[in-house]
N, C-alpha and C positions, 0 to 999 in steps of 0.2 A: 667807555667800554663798548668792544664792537657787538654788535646782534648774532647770538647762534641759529647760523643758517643749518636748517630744521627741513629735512626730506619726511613725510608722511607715506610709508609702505601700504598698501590696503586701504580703498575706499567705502567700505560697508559701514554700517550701522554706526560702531564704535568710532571710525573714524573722527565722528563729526564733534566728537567731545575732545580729541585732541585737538583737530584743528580749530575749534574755535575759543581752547586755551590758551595753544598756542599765539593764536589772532590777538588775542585780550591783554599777551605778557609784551612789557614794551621791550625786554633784552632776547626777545627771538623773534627771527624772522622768518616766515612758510618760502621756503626754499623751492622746492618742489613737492608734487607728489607723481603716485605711479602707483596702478591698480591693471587687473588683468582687462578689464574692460575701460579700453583707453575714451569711451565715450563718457561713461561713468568718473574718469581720472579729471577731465577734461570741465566736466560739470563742479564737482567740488574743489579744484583753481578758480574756476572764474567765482563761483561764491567765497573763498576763503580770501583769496586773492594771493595762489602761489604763481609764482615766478615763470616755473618751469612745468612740463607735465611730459615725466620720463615715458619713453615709450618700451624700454626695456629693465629690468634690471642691470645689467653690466655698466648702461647709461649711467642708473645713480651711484654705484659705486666707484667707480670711477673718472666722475665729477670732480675738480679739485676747490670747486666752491662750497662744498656739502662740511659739515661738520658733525652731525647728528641725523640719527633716522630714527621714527616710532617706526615699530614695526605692530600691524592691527590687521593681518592675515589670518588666514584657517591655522589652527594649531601644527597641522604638521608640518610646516611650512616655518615653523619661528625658531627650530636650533638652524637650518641652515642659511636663511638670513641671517642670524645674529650671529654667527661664528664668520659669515661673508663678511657684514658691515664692519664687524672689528677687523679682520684681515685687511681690513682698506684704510682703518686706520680713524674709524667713525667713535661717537660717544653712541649709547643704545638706549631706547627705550621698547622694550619688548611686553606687548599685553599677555597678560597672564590666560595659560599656564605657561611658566619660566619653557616646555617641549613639551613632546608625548612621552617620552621616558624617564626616569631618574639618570638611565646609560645616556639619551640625548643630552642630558641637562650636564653633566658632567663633562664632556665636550664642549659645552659650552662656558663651563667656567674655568676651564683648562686654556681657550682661546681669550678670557675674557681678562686674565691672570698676564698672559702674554702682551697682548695689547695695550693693557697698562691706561686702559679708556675708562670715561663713567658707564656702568652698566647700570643699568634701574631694570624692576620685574613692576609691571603693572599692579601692585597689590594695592588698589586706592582705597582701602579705607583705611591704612593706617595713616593716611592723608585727611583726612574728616573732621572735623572739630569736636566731633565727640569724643572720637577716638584719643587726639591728641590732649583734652581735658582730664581724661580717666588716665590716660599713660600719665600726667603728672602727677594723682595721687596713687597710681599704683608704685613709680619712680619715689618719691616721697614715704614709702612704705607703712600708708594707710590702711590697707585692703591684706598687711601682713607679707606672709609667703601663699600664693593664689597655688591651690593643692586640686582645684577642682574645676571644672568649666564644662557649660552645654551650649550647641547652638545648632540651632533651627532653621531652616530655608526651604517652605515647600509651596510650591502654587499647585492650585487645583487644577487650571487646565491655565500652562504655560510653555509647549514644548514648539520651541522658536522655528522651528522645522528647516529647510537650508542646510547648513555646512553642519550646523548644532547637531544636526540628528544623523550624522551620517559619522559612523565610529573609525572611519579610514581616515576620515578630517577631522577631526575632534578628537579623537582619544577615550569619548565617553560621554557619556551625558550630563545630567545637571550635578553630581560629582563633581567634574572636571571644571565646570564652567560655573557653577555657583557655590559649590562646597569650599571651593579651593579660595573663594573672599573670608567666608566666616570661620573656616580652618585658621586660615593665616593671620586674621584680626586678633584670634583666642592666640597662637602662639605667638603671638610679637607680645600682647599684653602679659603672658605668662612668662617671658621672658626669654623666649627663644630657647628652651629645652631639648636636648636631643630623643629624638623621638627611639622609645626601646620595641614596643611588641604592637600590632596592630591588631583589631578582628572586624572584619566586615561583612557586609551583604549587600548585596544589590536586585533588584526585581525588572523581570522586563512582564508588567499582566496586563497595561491599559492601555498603552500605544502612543499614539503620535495624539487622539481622538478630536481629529481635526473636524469631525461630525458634529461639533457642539455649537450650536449658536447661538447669538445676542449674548454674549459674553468675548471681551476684546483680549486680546494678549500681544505681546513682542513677538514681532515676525521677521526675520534674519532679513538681510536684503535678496536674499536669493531664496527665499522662503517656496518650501515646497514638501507636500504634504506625502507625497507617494513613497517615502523614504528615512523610513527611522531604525536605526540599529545598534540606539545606545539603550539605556536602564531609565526605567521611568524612575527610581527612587535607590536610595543607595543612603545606609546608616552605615555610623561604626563606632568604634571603643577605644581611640587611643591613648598608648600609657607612655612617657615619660621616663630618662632615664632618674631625675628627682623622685620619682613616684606618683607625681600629678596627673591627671587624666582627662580627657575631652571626650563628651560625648556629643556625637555631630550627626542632623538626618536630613534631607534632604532630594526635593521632590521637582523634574518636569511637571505631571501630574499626576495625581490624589485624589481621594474621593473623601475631600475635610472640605466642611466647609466655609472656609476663607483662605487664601493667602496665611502665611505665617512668615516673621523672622524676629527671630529673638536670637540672644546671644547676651549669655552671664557666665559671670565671673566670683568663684568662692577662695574666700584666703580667710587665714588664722586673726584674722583684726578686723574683716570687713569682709562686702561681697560688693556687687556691680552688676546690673544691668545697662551694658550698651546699646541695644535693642530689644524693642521699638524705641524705644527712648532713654536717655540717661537716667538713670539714678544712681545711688551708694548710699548702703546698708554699713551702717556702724553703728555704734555704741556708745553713750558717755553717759556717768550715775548711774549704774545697773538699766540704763533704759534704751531700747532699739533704735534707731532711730532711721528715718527714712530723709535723703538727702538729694534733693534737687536743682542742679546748678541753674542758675539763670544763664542761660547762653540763646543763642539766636537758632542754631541747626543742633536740638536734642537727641535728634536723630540722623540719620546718612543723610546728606545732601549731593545728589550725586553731579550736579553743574558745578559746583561750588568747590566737594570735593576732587576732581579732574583739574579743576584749576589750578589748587594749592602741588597737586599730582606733578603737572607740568611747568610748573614755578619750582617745585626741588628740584626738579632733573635741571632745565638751566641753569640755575643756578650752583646747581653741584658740572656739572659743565664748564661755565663761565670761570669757576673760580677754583677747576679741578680737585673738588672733595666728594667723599664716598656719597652715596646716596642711603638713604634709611630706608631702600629698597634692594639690596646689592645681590648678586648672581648667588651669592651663598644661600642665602636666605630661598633662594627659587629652589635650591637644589633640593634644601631638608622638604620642602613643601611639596616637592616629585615625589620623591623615595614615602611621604606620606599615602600620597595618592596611589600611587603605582602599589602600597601594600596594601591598599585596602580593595583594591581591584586584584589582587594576587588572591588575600582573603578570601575573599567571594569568589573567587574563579574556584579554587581548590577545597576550600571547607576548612581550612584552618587557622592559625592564628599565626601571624609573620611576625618572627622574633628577630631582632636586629643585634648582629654583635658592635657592642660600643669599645 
């Protein structure tokens, strides 16, 4: 079998978990890469050890050595990559969020439909061994029918500053950029329900408060403090055309304090905590029972996880089958997003006709 030569779009921060998935899988090979700062492009080749280092876009697309591209740019910039790269005739892996719209996102699987390529959406945790442990007893139908789910994502003082905090390139704040992991973990686990009515809210009250010290955080690679224009915290209520529900809240920063992420799971036979750690809550002889797998990563591992991330896309590549990430799947997780920033824009509740 030949190696999927594998073009890497965008050298910041995220990149460096692609490429050195990619580096680690023996049936792909780092192709190229290509970033706006070709000094920056030029530095993570010679570490990764790609081939080529594009000095343009038009360059990688129309390379007839390329087979695949991650695309790990600023958000507004990944429906018209990825609607490019398939026009060329590429397999995709696009980090999440799938665009900035539900309307970009739909273009994009309009192209992605044509193309007839592997598309994957960045969702890596349902690449995780926790995650993929729970989906077999949820799959197994231990935990019942799941009617109910919360999940949590809030740093006290975590706002990445850079592209993150600027709403023209991002779309939003930690919403967009951390809601949209434990949004999408609760519904792949729930089984992938069409989402019916939204209600949200979002708060801009504490800022960027890059004033805080001896205390560390993730700083974008372009990090810079003079400029924030998304929502320090943003909850919501979404319902389900089943009638299941998710409640989801989620914070740059808070004034809590610790860090938080949890993310549970309620059904008619059982329930589930995915985070912090695995467990499952069931039943046998009238008696509760609390149930703790023995596995090695209880919780996210996120080296580990990216690995398995970029071993389904080759592999779904290599051997041309869907991915358990697919354009579809990006689209329902826009139109989530985009209602719950509609929500909050207007003060109401976004009802969806199914």
């Amino acid at each position: 079998m030949s190696k999927l030569n594998v073009c890497v779009i965008g050298t910041g921060s995220i990149s460096d978990f692609h490429l050195g998935s990619y580096q680690k899988n023996k049936d792909a090979q780092i192709y190229g890469v290509f970033d706006v700062s070709e000094e920056r492009a030029k530095a993570k080749a010679e570490q990764f050890g790609a081939k080529v280092v594009f000095s343009n876009l038009e360059d990688v697309f129309n390379d007839p050595e390329l087979q695949a591209v991650s695309i790990c740019t600023w958000n507004n910039t990944h429906a018209e990559f990825a609607i490019r790269a398939l026009e060329s005739g590429l397999h995709v892996l696009v980090e999440k969020p799938l665009a900035m719209t539900y309307e970009e996102s739909l273009k994009i699987q309009e192209a992605a439909k044509k193309a007839n390529k592997v598309f994957q959406v960045g969702f890596v945790r349902r690449f995780a061994t926790n995650t993929n442990v729970l989906k077999r007893f949820v799959d197994a139908g231990k935990l019942g029918d799941i009617y109910y789910a919360k999940a949590t994502c809030t740093r006290r003082v975590g706002n990445p500053g850079g592209w993150f905090a600027d709403v023209e390139k991002s779309g939003g704040g930690p919403l967009i950029d951390l809601g949209v992991h434990i949004i999408d973990v609760c519904w792949y686990l729930m089984g992938k329900p069409r989402v019916k009515k939204v209600t949200g809210h979002t708060y801009k009250q504490l800022g960027n408060r890059s004033n805080i010290e001896n205390l560390s955080f993730y700083k974008a690679a372009d990090y810079d403090a003079s400029k924030n224009t998304v929502e320090d915290l943003a909850n919501a209520l979404i319902t389900f055309e089943n009638g299941a529900s998710l409640m989801v809240d989620v914070s740059f920063t808070l004034h809590t304090a610790k860090d938080e992420i949890s993310v549970k799971l309620f059904g008619t036979k059982g329930g589930a905590e995915l985070e912090p750690e695995l467990k499952i809550v069931t039943e046998e002889f009238n008696t509760v029972l609390n149930v703790h797998p023995q596995i090695n990563d209880l919780t996210f591992n996120f080296v580990e996880s990216f690995q398995q991330e970029i071993n389904g896309f080759v592999n779904a590549c290599l051997e041309n089958k869907e991915s358990i990430a697919p354009v579809e799947d990006g689209v329902e997780i826009m139109k989530i997003l985009e209602g719950i920033y509609l929500s909050a824009k207007e003060g109401r509740e976004i009802v969806y006709e199914l």
